[in-house]
N, C-alpha and C positions, 0 to 999 in steps of 0.2 A: 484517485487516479483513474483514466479512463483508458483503455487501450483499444485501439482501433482494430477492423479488422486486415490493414494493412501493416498493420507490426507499429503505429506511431501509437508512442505513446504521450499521454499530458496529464503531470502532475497536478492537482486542483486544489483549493480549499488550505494552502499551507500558511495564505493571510488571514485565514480564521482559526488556525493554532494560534498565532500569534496573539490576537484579540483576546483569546479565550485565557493565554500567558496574561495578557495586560489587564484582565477585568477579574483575575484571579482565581476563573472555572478551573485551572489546572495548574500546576505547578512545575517548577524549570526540568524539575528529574523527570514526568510524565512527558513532556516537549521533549528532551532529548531521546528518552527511549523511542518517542514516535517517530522523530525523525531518526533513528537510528534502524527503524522497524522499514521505513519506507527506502533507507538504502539499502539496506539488504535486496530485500523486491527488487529494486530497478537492478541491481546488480543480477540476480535469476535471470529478470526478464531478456537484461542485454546479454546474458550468455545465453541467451537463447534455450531457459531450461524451463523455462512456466509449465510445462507439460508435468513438470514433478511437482509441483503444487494442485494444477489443476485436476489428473488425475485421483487427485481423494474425492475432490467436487464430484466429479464423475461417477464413481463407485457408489456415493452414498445417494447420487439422482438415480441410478441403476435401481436400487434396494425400492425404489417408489411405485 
């Protein structure tokens, strides 16, 4: 996922989950948790709440 710094966002790389489903790198339960893991996020992002995620990023770049 790349997120710009005007708020667009662009999901990437979800036809190489799939690949990786077809040539048997992962399996159906790890594909759904992923995709399940990346709606969540988008759902943060569009409530416009990333700051509660990003904020840890923050904190532990601070400690550096």
């Amino acid at each position: 996922m790349i997120i710009y710094p005007d708020g667009f966002v662009k999901v990437v790389d979800i036809d190489e989950m799939v690949e990786c489903l077809n040539d048997g790198k992962i399996d159906l339960e790890l594909l759904k948790t992923s995709l399940t893991g990346l709606d969540r996020l988008l759902n943060i992002i569009y409530e416009d709440k990333l700051d509660t995620l990003t904020s840890y990023i923050e904190k532990y770049e601070d400690r550096e």
